[in-house]
C-alpha positions in Angstrom: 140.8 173.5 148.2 137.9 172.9 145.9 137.0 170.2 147.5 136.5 172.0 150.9 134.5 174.8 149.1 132.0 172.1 147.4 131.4 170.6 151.3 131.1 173.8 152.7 129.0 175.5 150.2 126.4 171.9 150.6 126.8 172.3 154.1 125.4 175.7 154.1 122.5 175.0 151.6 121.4 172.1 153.4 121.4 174.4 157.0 119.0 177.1 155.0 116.9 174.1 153.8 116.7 172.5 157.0 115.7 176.1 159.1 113.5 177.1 155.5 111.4 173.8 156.5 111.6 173.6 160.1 110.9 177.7 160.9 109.2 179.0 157.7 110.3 182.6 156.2 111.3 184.1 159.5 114.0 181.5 159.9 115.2 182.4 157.3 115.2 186.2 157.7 116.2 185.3 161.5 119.6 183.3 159.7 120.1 186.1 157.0 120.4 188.7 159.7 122.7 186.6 161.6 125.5 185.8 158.9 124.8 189.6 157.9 125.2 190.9 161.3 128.4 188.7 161.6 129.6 190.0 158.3 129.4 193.4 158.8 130.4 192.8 162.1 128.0 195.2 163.5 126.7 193.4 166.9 123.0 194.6 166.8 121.7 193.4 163.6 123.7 189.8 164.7 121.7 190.3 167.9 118.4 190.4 166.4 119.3 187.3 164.1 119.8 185.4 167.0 117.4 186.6 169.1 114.7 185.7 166.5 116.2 182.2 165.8 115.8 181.5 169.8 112.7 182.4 169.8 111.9 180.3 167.0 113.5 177.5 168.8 112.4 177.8 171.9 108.2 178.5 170.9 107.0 175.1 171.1 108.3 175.2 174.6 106.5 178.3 175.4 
């Protein structure tokens, strides 16, 4: 079991490293709403999370 919370816990600093350098502060603000939104389970704050990290995605094709 400790072993599983060690490669999850690197897993999930190396995904806000990754989005922290790829998308700048509002990646990161765009993830934290997500995994609150999904925490809280309240749909509209999850919403905005996600809708902000698509737009991030998608810009350089805009």
């Amino acid at each position: 079991m400790p072993v599983l919370a060690l490669v999850s816990a690197v897993l999930v600093i190396t995904l806000e490293q990754f989005v922290q350098w790829k998308y700048g502060v509002a990646g990161i603000i765009g993830l934290l709403l997500l995994t609150i939104g999904i925490k809280a389970k309240s749909p509209g704050v999850s919403s905005a999370g996600a809708i902000l990290l698509a737009l991030l995605v998608a810009r350089p094709a805009l």
